[in-house]
C-alpha positions in Angstrom: 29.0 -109.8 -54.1 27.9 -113.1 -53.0 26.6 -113.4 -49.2 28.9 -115.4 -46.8 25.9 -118.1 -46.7 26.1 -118.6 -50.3 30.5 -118.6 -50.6 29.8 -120.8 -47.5 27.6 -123.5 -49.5 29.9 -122.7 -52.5 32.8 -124.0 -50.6 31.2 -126.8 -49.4 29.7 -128.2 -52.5 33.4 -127.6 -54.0 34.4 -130.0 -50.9 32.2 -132.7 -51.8 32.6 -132.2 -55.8 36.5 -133.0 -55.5 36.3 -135.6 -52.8 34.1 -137.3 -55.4 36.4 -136.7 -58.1 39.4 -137.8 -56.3 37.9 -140.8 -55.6 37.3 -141.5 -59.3 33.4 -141.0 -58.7 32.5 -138.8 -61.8 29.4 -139.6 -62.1 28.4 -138.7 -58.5 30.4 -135.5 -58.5 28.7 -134.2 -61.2 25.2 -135.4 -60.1 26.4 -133.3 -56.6 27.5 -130.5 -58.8 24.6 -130.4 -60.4 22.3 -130.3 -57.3 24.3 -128.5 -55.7 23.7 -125.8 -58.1 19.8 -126.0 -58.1 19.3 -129.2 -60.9 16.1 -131.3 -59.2 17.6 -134.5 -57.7 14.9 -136.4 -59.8 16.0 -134.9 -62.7 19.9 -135.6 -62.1 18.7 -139.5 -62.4 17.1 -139.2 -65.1 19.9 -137.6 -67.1 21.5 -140.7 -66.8 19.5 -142.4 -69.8 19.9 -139.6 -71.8 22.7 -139.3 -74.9 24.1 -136.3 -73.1 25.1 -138.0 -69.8 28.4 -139.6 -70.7 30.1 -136.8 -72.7 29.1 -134.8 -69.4 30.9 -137.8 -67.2 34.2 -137.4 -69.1 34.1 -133.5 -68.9 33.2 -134.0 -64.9 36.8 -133.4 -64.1 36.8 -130.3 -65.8 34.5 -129.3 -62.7 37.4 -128.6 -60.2 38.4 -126.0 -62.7 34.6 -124.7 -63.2 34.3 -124.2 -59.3 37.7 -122.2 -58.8 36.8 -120.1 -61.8 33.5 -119.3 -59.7 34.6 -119.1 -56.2 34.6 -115.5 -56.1 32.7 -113.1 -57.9 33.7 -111.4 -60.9 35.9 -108.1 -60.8 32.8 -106.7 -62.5 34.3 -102.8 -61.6 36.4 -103.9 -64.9 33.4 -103.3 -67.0 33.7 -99.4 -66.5 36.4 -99.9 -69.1 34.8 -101.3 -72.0 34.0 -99.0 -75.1 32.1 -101.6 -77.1 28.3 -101.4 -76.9 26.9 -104.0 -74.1 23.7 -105.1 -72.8 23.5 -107.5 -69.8 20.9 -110.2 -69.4 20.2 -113.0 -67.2 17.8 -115.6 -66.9 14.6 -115.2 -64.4 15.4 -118.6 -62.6 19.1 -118.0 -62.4 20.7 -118.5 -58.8 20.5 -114.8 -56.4 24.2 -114.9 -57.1 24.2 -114.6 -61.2 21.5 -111.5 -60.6 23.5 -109.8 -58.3 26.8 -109.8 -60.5 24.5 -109.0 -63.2 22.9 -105.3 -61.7 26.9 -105.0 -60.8 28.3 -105.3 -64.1 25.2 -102.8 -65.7 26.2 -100.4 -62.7 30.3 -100.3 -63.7 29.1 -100.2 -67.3 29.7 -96.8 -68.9 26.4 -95.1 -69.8 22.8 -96.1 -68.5 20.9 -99.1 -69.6 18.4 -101.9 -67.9 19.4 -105.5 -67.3 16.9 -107.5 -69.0 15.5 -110.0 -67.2 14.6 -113.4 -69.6 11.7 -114.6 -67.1 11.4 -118.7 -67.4 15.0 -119.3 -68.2 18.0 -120.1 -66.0 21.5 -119.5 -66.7 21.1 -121.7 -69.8 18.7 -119.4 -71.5 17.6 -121.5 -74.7 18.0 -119.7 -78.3 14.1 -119.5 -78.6 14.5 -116.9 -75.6 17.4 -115.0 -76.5 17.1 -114.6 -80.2 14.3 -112.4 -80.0 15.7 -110.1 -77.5 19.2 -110.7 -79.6 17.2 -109.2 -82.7 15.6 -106.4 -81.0 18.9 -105.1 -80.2 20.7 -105.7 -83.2 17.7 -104.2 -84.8 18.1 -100.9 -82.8 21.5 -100.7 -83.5 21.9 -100.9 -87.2 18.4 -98.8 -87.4 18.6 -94.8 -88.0 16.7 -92.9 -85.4 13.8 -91.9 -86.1 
């Protein structure tokens, strides 16, 4: 569960985010969205000149939808239902918050297992992280024992 210092910065940020939005400034609300969420302010500028900036300005309304989905943490205790085989993971730079709901969701998960930590990534952990780990497991599950 999130600490009321973290919900409390959530809420803010969510504050400023739609204020911007309302105001027809999508390009600043998503720059404060995405400081807001750890992005370097120097790098936020910088987006700008790259091809991926205005498909991310027309999707910056989408962002009021984004923050209410993530206003609260997941009802993770809903994991202690699920029969398919899982494996949590979260990226070593991800924010306290996504590390937290991650050791939450392994602990309502039937049976025992680790969450593996992908050190260097954030919550956008690349494919040239996650495939290997993705192959490991795949590999361990179509394998016989041994």
């Amino acid at each position: 569960m999130a600490d009321q210092e973290e919900q409390a910065t959530y809420a803010e940020l969510r504050a400023q985010v739609s204020s911007l939005l309302d105001e027809g400034r999508h390009p600043a609300a998503l720059r404060q969205f995405l400081v807001g969420i750890g992005m370097p302010r120097p790098f936020t500028y910088l987006l700008r000149f790259t091809p991926d900036w205005r498909p991310m300005v027309a999707l910056a309304p989408t962002l009021t939808y984004d923050m209410a989905l993530t206003a609260e943490p997941p009802p993770v205790e809903l994991a202690s239902t699920f029969a398919a085989p899982m494996h949590v993971a979260v990226g070593g730079k991800s924010p306290r918050a996504l590390h937290r709901v991650a050791n939450q969701l392994v602990e309502a998960l039937p049976g025992e297992r680790p969450v593996t930590v992908v050190e260097g990534q954030d919550h956008m952990v690349s494919a040239k992280a996650i495939v290997p780990l993705l192959n490991e497991l795949f590999e361990a599950e179509v394998s016989p024992p041994r």
